[in-house]
Residue frames relative to the residue before (quaternion, step in Angstrom):
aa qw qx qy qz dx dy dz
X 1.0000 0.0000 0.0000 0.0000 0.00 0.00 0.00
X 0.2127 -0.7490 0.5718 0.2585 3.56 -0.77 0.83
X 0.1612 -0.7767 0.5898 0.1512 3.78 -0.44 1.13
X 0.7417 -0.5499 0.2563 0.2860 3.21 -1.45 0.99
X 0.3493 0.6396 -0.4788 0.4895 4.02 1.17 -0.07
X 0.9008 0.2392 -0.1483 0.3305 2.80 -0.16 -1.52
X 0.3380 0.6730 -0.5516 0.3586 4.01 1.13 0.10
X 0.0205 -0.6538 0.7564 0.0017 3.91 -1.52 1.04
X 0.7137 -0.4916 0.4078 0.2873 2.80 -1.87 1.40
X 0.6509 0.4535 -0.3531 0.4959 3.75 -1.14 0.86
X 0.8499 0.3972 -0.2658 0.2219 3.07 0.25 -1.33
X 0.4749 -0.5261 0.6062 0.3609 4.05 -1.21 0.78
X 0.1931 -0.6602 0.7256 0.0190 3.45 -1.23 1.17
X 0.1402 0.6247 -0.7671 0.0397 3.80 -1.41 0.28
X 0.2392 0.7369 -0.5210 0.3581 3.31 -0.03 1.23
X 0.4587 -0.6166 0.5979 0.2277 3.81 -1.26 0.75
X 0.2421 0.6817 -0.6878 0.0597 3.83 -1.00 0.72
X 0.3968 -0.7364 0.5132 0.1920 3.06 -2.04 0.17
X 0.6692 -0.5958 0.3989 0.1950 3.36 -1.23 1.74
X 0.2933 0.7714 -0.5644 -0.0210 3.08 -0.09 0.54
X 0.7451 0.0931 -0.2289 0.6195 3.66 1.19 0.83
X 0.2961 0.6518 -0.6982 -0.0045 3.96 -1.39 0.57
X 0.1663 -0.7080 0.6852 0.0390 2.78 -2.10 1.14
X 0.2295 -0.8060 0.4930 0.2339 3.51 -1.14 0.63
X 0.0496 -0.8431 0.5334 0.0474 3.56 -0.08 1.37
X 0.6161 -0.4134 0.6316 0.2247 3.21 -2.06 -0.03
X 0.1075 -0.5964 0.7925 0.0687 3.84 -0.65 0.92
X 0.7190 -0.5607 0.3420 0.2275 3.15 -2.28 0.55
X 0.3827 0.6880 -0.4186 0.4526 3.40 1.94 -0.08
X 0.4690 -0.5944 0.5501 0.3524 3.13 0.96 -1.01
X 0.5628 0.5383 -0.3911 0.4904 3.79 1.36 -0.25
X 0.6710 -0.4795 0.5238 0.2132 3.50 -1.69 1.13
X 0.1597 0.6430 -0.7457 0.0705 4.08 -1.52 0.78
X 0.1951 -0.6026 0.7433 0.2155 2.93 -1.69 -0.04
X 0.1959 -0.6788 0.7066 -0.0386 3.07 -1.78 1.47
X 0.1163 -0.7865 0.6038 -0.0571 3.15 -0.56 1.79
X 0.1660 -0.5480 0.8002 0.1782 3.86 -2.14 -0.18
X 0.1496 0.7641 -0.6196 -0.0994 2.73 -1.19 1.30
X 0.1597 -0.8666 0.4541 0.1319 3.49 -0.51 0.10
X 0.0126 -0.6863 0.7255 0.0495 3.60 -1.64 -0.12
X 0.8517 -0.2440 0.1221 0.4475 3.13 -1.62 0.49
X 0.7607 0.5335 -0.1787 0.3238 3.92 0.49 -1.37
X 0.8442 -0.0304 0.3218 0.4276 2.88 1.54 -0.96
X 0.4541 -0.6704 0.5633 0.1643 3.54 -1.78 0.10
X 0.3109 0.7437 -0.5896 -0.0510 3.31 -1.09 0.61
X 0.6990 -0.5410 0.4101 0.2249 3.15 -1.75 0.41
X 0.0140 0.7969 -0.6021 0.0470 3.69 -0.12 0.26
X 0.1635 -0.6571 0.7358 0.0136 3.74 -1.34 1.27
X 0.1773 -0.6372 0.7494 -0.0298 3.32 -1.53 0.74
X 0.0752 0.8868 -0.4376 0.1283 3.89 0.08 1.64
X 0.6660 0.3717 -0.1503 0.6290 2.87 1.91 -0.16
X 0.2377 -0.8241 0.5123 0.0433 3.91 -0.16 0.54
X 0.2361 0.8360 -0.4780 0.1300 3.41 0.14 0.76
X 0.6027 -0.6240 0.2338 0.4390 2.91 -1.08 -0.39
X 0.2290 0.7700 -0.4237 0.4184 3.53 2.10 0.86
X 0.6784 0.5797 -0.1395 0.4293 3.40 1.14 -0.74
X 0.2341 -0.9010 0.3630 0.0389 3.18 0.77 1.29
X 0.4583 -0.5950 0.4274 0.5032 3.86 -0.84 -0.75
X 0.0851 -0.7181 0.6815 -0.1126 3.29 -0.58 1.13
X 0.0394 -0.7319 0.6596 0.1664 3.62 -1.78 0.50
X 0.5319 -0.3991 0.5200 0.5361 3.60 -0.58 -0.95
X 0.8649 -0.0041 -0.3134 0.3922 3.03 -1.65 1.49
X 0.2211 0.6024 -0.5743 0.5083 3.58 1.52 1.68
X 0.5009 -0.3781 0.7467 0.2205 3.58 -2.06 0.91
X 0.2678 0.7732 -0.5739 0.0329 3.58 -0.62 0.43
X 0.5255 -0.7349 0.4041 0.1428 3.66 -0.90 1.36
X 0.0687 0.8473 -0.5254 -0.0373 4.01 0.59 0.48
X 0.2973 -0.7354 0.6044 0.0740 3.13 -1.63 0.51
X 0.4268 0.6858 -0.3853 0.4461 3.97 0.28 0.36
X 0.4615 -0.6367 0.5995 0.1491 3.19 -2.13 0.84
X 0.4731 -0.6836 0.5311 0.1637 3.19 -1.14 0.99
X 0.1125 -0.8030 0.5833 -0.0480 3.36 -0.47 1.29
X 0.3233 -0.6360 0.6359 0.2943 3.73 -1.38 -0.67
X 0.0322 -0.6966 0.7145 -0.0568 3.57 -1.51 0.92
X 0.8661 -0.0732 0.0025 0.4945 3.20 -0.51 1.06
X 0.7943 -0.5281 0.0223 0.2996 2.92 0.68 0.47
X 0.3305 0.8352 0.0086 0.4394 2.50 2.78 0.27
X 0.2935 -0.7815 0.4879 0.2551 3.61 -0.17 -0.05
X 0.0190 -0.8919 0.4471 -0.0645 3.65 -0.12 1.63
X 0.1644 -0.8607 0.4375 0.2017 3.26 -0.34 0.62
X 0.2611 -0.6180 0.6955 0.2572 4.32 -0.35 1.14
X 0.0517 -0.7353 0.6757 0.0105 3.26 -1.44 0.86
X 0.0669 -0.8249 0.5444 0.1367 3.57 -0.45 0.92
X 0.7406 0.2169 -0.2265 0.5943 3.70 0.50 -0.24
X 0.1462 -0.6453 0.7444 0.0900 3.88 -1.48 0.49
X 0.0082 0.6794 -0.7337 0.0009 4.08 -1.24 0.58
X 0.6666 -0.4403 0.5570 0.2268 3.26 -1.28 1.11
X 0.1760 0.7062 -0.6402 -0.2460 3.89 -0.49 -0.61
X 0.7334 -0.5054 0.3898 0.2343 3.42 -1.59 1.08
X 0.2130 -0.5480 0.6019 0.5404 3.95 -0.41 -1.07
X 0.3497 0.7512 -0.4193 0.3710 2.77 -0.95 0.50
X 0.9032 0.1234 0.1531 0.3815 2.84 0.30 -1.99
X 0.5522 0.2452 -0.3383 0.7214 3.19 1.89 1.27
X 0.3068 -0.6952 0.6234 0.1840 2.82 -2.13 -0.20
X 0.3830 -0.7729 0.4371 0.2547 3.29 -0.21 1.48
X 0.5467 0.4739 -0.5447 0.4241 3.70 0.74 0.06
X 0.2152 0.8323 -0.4456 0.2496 3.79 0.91 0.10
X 0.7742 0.4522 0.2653 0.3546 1.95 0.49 -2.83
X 0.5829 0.6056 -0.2205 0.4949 3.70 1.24 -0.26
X 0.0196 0.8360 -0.5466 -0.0437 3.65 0.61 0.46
X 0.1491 -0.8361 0.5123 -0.1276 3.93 -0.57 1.25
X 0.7474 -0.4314 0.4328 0.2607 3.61 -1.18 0.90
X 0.3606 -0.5500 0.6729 0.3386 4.04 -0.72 0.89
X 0.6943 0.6056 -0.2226 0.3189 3.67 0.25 -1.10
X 0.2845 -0.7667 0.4777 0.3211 3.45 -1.08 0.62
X 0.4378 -0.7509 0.4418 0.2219 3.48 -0.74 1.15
X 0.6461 0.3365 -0.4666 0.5016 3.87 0.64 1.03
X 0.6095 0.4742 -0.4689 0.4287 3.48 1.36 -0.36
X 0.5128 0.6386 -0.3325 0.4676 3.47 1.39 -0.68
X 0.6339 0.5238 -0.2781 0.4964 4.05 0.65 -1.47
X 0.6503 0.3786 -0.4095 0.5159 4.07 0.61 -1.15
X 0.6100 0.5471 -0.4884 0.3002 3.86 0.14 -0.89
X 0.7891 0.4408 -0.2986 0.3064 3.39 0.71 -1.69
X 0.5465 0.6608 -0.1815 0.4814 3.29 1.67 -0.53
X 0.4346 0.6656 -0.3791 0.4738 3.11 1.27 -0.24
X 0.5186 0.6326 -0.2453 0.5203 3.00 0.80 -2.75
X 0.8300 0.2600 -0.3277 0.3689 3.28 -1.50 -1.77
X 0.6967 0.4619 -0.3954 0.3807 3.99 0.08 -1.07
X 0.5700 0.4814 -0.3907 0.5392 4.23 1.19 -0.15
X 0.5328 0.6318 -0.3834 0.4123 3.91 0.94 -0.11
X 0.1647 -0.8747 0.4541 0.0396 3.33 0.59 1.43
X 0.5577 0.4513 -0.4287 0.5491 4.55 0.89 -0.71
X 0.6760 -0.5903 0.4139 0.1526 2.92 -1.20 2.09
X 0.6267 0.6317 -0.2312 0.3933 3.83 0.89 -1.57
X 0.7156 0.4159 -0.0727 0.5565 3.30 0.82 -1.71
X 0.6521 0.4446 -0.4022 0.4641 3.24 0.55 -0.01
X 0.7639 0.4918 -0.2656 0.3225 2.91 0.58 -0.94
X 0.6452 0.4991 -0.2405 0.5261 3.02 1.48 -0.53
X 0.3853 0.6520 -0.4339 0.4881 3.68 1.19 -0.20
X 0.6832 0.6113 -0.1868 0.3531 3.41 0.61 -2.24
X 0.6291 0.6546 -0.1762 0.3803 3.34 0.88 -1.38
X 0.7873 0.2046 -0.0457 0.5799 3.52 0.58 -1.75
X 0.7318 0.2114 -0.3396 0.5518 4.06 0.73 0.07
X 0.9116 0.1884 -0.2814 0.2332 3.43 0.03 0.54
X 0.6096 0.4060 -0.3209 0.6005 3.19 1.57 0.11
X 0.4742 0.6080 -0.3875 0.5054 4.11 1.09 -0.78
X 0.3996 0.7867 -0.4247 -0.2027 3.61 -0.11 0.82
X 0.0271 0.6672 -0.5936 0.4492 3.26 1.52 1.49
X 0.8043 0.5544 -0.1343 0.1664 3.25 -0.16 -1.22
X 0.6019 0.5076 -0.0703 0.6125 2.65 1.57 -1.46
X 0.5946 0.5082 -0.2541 0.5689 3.88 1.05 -0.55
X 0.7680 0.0509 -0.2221 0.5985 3.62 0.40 -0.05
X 0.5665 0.3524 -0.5850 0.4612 3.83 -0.24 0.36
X 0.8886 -0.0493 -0.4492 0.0780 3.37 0.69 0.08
X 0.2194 0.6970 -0.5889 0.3453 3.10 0.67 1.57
X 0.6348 0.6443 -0.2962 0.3069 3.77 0.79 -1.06
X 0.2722 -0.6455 0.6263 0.3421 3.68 -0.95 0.69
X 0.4947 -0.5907 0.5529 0.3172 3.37 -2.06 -0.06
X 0.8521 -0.1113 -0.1682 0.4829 3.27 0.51 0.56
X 0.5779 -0.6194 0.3429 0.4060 3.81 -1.28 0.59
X 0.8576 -0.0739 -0.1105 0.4968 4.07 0.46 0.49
X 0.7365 0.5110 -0.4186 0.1456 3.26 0.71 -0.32
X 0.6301 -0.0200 -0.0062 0.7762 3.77 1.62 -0.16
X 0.8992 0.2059 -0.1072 0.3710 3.22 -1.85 0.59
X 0.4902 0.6447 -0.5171 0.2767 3.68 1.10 0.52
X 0.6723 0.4516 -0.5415 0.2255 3.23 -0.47 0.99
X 0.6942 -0.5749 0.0365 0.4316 3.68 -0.58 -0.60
X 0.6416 0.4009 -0.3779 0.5337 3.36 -0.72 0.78
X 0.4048 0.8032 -0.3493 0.2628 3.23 1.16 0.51
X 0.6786 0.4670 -0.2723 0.4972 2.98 1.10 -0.54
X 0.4848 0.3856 -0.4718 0.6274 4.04 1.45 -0.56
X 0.4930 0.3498 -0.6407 0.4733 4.30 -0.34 -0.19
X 0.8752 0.3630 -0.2999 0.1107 3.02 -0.65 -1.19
X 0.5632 0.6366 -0.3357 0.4061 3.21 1.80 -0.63
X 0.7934 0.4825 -0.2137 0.3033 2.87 0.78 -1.68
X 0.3670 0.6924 -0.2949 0.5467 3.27 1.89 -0.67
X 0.5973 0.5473 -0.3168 0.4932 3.83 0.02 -1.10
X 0.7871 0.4604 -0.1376 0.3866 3.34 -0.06 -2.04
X 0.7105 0.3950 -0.3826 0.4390 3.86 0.47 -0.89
X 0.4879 0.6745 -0.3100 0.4592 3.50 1.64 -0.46
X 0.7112 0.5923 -0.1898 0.3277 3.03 0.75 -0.92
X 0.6173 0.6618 -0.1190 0.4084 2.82 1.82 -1.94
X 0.6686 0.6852 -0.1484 0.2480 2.93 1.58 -1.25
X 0.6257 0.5375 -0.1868 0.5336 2.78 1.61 -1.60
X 0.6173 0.4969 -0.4136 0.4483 3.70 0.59 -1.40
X 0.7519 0.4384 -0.3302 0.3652 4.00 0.46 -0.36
X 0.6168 0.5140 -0.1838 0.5671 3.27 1.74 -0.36
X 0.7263 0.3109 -0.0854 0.6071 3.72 0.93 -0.73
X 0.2314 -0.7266 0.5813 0.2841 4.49 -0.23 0.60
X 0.5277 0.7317 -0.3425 0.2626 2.84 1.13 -1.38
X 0.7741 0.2603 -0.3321 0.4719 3.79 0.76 -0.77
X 0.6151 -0.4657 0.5500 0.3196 2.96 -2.19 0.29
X 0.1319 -0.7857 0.5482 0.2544 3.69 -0.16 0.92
X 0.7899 0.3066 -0.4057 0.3427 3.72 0.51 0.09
X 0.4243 0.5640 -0.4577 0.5407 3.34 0.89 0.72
X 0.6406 0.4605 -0.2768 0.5487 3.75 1.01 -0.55
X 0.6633 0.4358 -0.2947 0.5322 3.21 0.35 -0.87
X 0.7319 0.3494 -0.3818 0.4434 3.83 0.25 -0.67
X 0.5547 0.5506 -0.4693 0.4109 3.88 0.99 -0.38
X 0.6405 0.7048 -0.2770 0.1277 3.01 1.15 -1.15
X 0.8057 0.3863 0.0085 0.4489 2.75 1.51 -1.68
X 0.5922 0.5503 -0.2513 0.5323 2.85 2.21 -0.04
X 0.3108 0.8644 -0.3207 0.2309 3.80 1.39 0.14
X 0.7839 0.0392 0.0211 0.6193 3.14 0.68 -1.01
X 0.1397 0.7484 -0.6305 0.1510 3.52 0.52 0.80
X 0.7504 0.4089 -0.2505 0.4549 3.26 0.24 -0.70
X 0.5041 0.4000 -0.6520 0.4010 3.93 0.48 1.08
X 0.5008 0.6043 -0.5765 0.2272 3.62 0.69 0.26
X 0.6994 0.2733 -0.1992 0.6296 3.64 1.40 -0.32
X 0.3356 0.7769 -0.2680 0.4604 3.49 1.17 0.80
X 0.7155 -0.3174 0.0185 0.6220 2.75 1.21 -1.13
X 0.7521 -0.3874 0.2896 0.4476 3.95 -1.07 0.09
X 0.5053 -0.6282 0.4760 0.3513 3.07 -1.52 0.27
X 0.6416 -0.4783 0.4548 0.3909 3.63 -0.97 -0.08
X 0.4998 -0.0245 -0.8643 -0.0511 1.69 -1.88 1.47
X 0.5129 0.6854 -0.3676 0.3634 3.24 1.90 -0.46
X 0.0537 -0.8454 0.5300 -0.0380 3.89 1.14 -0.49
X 0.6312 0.4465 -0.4978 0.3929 3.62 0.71 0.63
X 0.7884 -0.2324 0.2905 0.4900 3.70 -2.01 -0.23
X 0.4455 -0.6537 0.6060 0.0830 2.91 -1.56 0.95
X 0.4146 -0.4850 0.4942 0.5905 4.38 -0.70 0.51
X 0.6943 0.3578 -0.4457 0.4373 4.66 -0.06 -0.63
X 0.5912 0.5199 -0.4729 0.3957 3.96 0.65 -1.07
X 0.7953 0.3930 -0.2876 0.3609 3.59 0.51 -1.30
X 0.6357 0.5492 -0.1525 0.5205 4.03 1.34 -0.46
X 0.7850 0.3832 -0.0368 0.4854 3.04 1.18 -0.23
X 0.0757 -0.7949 0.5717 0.1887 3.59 0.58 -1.71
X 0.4277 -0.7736 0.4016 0.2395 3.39 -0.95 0.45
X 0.4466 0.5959 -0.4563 0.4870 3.29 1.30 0.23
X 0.5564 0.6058 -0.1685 0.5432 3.71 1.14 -0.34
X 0.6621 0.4890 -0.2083 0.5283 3.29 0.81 -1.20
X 0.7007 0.5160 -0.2029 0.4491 3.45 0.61 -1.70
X 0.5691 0.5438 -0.4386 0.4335 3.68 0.61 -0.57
X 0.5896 0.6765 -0.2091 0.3886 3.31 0.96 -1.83
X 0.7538 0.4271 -0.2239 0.4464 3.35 0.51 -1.56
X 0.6524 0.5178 -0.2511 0.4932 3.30 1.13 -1.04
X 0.5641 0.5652 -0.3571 0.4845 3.69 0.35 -0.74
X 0.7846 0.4549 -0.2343 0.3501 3.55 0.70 -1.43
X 0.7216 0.4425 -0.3401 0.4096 3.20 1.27 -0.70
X 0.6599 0.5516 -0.3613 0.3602 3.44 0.96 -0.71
X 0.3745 0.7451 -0.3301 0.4423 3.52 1.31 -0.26
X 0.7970 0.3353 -0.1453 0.4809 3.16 1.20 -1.16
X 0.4974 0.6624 -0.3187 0.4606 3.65 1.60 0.12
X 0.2239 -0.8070 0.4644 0.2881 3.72 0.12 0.33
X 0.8317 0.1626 -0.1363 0.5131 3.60 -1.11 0.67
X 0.0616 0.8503 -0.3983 0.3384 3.00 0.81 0.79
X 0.1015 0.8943 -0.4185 -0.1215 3.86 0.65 0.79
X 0.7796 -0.5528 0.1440 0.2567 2.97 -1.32 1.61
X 0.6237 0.5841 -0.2184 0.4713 2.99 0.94 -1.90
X 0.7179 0.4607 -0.2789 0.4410 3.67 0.09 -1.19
X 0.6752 0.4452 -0.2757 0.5196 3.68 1.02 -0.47
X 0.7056 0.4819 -0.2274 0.4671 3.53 1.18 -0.19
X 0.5782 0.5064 -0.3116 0.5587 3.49 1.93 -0.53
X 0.4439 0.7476 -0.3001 0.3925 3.38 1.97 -0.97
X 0.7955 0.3487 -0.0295 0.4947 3.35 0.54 -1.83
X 0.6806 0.5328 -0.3885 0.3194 3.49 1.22 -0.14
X 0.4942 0.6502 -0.2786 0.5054 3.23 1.91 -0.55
X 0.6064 0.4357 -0.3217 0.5822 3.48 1.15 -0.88
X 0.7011 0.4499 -0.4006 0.3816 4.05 -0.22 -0.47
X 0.7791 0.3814 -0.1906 0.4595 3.40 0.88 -1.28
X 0.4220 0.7077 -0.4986 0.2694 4.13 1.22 -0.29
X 0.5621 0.5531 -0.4926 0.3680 3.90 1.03 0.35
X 0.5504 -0.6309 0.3639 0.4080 2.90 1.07 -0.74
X 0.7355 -0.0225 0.2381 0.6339 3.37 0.70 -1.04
X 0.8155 -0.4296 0.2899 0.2575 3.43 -1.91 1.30
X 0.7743 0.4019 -0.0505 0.4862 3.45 0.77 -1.71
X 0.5520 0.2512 -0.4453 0.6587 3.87 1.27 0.42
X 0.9173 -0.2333 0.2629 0.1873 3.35 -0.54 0.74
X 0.7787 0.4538 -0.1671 0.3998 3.53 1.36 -0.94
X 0.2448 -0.9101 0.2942 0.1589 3.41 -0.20 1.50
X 0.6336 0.1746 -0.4308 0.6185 3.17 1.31 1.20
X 0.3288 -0.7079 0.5779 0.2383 3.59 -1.46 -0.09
X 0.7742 -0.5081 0.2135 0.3112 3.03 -1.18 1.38
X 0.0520 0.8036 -0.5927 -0.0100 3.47 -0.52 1.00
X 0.5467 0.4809 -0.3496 0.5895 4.03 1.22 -0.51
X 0.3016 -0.7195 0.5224 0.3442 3.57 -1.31 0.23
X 0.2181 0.6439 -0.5124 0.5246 3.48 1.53 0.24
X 0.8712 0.2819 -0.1783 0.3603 3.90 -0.10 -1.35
X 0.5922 0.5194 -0.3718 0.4912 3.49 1.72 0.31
X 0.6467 0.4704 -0.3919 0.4549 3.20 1.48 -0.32
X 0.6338 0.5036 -0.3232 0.4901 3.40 0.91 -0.10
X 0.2722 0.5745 -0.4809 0.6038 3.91 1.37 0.53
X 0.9052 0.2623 -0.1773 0.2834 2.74 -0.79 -1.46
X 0.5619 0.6469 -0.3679 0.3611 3.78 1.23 -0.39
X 0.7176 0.4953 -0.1434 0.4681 3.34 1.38 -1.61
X 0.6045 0.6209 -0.2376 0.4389 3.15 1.56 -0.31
X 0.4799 0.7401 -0.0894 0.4626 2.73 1.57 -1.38
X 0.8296 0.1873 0.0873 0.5187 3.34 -0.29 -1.61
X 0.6298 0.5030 -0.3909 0.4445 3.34 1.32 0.30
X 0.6231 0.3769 -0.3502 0.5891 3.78 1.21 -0.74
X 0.6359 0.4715 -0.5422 0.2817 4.02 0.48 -0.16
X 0.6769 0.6152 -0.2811 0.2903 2.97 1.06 -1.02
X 0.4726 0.6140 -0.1366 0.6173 3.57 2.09 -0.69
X 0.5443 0.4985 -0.2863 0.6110 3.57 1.08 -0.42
X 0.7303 0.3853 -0.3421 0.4485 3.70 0.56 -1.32
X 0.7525 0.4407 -0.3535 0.3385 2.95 0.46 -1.32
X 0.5209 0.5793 -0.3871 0.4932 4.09 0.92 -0.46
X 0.7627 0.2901 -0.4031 0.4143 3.72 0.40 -0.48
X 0.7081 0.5229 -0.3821 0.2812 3.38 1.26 -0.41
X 0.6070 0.5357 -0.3194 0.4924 3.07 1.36 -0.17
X 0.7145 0.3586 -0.3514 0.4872 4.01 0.75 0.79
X 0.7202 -0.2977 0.3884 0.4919 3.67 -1.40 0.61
X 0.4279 -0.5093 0.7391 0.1061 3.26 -1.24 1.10
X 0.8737 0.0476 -0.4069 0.2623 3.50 -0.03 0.28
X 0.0367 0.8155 -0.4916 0.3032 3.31 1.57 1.15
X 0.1222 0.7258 -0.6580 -0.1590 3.93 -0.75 0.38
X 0.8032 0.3269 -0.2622 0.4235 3.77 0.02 -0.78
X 0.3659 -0.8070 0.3884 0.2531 4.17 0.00 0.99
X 0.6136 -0.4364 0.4837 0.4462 2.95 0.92 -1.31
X 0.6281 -0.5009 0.4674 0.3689 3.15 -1.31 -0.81
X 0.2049 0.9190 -0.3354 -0.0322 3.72 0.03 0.88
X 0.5446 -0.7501 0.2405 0.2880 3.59 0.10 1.32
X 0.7552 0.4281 -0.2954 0.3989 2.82 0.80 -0.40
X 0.4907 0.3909 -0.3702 0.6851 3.79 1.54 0.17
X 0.2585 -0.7040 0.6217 0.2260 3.44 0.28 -0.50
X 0.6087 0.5500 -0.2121 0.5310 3.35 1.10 1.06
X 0.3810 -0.7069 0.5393 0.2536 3.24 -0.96 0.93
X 0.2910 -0.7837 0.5443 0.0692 3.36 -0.20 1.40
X 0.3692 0.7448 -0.5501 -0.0805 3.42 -1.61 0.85
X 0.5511 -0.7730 0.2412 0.2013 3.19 -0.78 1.03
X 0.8108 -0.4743 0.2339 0.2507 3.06 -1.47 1.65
C-alpha cells in the first residue's frame, strides 16, 4: 500500500483510501467538483474531482474508496486530481491501514498518568481523579483510544492519553519550578482538561465532531462531567470545585480560542501555556514528518503564523 507520507508530487496514485469527508461544490465558472479527505494511518489528503464522469462512481463518507489521480500541490499543500473513484469491496483492504495510532504504548503511557493522579495528595482531588481513571471503565476504554482533536495535533489513537499525559508532566514541572502553584489542583486540571473530547468527538475511523462536540465543545462538556462527579464526593469544598472548573474553561487561553473565561488563577495560567505548549510542538512534529526530509524552508504555515524551517 502506498500510504499518504510517502506520496511525491507528480506521481499517478491507484491506491485504496478512506473517505473521511466529500463535498459537492460550485467553482466560480459555475461548473460542479467534488472536494474530498482522504486518509490512512499516516495521514490526510486533499483530493479534487474537476471532471465528473462516468469514472466517478457512488461513493459517500466513511466508504473504502479506490482513487485514481496525480498528486499535485496547492498552496503549498499536497492535492490529489482524482479522475476515477471505485467503491472497494472488504476484502480488499485492511482497516488497520486506516487507523492511525500513538508511537507510544498506550498502557505504558495509562500507568505513567496514573502514577501523576495517585501523587495528588487533597483527599477531594483524589478522589475524584480515582473515580474517572480508575473505576470509569467506559471511560477509561475510550480516553484511551480517542485522539484530542480531528487534525490539528494528536489526531489519531491514543492521542488524547499523549497529549494528556504530556500536558501533566508539564505541569509537574512548573509546580516544581514556580511555589506559587497549587501542584494538586494543577495536576488534577491537568489530567482533567480535555476529558470531554471523548464525547466530543467520534471514534475512529470516523474521528470527526460529534451532533454534542459540535453544540457544545468539550471544554463545556468536561465541566459537566466534572461537576457530575464531584456531586457525588461528599464535602466536597466549593471553592476548590470552582478553581477546578476554572482551570478547565480558561485552558484556551483567551476568548477567541474557544475559552469562555480567561485565566484568572495562576494554577489555570499554568495550564494555558502547557496545552499550548505541547500542542504547537506536537504540530511542529507532525509538519516535519509529513515533508521531504530534505525540505529546509516550509513555507508559510497558519498555524505558526510563520514561515517554518527546519533545524
Amino acid at each position: 500500500m502506498r500510504y499518504i507520507k510517502d506520496l511525491y508530487e507528480g506521481e499517478n496514485i491507484r491506491e485504496i483510501y478512506y473517505c473521511k469527508q466529500t463535498a459537492s461544490l460550485v467553482a466560480k465558472t459555475g461548473k460542479t467538483y467534488y472536494a474530498l479527505v482522504l486518509s490512512d494511518k499516516t495521514g490526510t489528503l486533499d483530493g479534487k474531482v474537476w471532471n465528473i464522469t462516468n469514472g466517478i462512481e457512488h461513493y459517500e463518507t466513511g466508504d473504502f474508496i479506490r482513487v485514481d489521480g496525480q498528486l499535485t500541490s496547492f498552496q503549498n499543500k499536497p492535492q490529489l486530481n482524482i479522475t476515477r473513484i471505485v467503491k472497494a469491496q472488504e476484502g480488499e483492504y485492511d482497516p488497520a491501514d486506516y487507523l492511525p495510532s500513538s508511537k507510544y504504548d498506550i498502557e505504558t503511557m495509562y500507568a505513567e498518568l496514573l502514577k501523576l493522579a495517585s501523587s495528588v495528595s487533597e483527599p477531594h482531588l483524589h478522589a475524584l481523579l480515582e473515580q474517572l481513571f480508575v473505576k470509569d471503565k467506559s471511560f477509561i476504554a475510550d480516553f484511551k483510544r480517542h485522539s484530542a482533536a480531528k487534525s490539528v495535533h494528536h489526531g489519531f489513537i491514543g492521542g488524547l492519553l499523549e497529549h494528556t499525559l504530556s500536558v501533566t508532566k508539564l505541569c509537574s514541572g512548573f509546580a516544581a519550578q514556580y511555589e506559587l502553584l497549587n501542584r494538586d489542583l494543577l495536576i488534577t486540571a491537568a489530567l482533567c482538561h480535555d476529558i470531554g473530547k471523548v464525547y466530543e468527538l467520534s471514534s475512529f475511523p470516523e474521528n470527526d465532531y460529534t451532533d454534542e462536540g459540535n453544540l457544545l465543545g468539550h471544554i463545556v462538556m468536561g465541566v459537566e462531567m466534572i461537576g457530575e462527579r464531584i456531586r457525588s464526593i461528599e464535602g466536597f469544598p466549593k471553592l476548590l470545585e470552582t478553581e477546578l472548573k476554572h482551570c478547565i474553561v480558561a485552558h484556551h487561553g483567551k476568548l477567541e480560542f474557544g475559552s469562555p473565561k480567561v485565566p484568572a488563577l495562576s494554577e489555570a495560567m499554568a495550564l494555558h501555556f502547557a496545552d499550548n505548549l505541547d500542542a504547537k510542538m506536537q504540530s511542529m512534529k507532525e509538519l516535519l514528518e509529513g515533508v521531504d526530509d530534505k525540505a529546509t524552508w516550509l513555507g508559510w504555515q497558519k498555524n505558526f503564523e510563520s514561515n517554518v524551517r527546519r533545524t
